[in-house]
N, C-alpha and C positions, 0 to 999 in steps of 0.2 A: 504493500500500500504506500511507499515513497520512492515515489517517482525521482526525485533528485538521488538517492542511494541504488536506484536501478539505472539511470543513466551513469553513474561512478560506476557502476558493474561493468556494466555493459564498455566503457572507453576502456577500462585496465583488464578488460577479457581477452578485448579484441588487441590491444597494443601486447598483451604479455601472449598469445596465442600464434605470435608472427617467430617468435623464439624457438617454436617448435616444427622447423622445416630437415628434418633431416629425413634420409629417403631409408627405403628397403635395400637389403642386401642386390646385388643385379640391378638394381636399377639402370644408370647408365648404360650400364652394357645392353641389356632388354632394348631402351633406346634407342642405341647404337645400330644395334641388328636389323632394330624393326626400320632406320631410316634407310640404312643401307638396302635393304630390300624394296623400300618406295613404298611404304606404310604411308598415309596419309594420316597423322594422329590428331586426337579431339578431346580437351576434358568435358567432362561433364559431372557437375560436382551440387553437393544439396546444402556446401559454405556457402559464405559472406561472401559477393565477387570480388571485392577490395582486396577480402583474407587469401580466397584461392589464386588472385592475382599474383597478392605479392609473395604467398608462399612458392608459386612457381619458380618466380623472379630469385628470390634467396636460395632456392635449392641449386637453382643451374639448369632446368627442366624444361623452361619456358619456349626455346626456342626447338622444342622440339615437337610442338603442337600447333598446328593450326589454326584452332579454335581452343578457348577456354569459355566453357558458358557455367553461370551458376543458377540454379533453381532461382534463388529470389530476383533476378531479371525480369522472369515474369510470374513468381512470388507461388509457384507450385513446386514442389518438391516430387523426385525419384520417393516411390513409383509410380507415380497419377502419368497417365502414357501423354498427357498433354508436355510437358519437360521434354519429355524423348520427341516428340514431334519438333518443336522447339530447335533444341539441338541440332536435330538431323538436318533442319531446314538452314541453321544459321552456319551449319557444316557445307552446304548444299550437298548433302550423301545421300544413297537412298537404304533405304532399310536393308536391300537384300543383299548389300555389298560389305555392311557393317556389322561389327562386333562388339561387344559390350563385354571389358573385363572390367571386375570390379570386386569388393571385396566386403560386400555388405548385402548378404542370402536378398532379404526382403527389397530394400530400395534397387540394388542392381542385377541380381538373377533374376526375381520372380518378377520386377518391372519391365526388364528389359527383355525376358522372354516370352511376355505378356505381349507387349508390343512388337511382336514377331522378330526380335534380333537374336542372331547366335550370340551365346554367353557363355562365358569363362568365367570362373569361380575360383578367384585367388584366395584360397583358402589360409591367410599370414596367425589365424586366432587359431589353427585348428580345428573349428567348429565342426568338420568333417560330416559337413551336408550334402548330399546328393540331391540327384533327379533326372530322369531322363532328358537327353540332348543337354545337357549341361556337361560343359569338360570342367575339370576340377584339377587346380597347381596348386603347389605347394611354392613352388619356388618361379622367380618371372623367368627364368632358363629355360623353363620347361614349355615355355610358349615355342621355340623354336622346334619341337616336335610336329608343332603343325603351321607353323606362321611361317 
């Protein structure tokens, strides 16, 4: 019920939350691969577009993406397939070309399989969920098994 101590939240959330860019094990390399082969990459993220901007920008990651789109652009979040349309559009991709890795079951497999895109399932929690037509990695290496 105070609004002044939720705006203080909210600025030392968002300013102390930019400190935590550090990537996955593979990362670059996954990257590396996928540019090399002529991946056309795209974030699509259910942050703050400021935050997933500038966390791109601190990691090193940025320029290796096309598109960064965040849900509150147009204030619908992964998995409402309106986002994924979104995306795809500000991507200019079409659905049946693209892929959806991601590493969150509900917002990125079950949204984005909803929305008829093949999905990968970076399993980094272990969570160790399945589903049919779903591929499941442990490690982003393991993308080049099929990518």
């Amino acid at each position: 019920d105070d609004f002044e101590l939720s705006q203080t939240f909210e600025h030392q959330f968002l300013d102390e939350i930019l400190n935590y860019h550090d990537l996955v094990p593979g990362a670059f390399q996954i990257l590396e691969y996928l540019a090399e082969k002529g991946y056309i990459l795209h974030i699509l993220s259910n942050g703050f577009q400021e935050v997933t901007h500038r966390k791109c920008e601190l990691s090193g990651i940025k320029n290796y993406f096309k598109t960064i789109t965040s849900a509150d652009e147009i204030n619908i979040r992964k998995p409402h397939p309106e986002v994924y349309e979104y995306a795809l559009n500000k991507a200019n991709a079409k659905t049946e070309e693209s892929m959806m890795i991601g590493d969150d079951w509900i917002a990125d497999v079950e949204g984005g399989k909803s929305f008829g895109l093949e999905v990968v399932f970076f399993d980094v929690f272990n969570d160790n969920f399945e589903a049919e037509g779903v591929k499941v990695i442990k490690k982003l290496d393991e993308l080049k098994t099929f990518l």
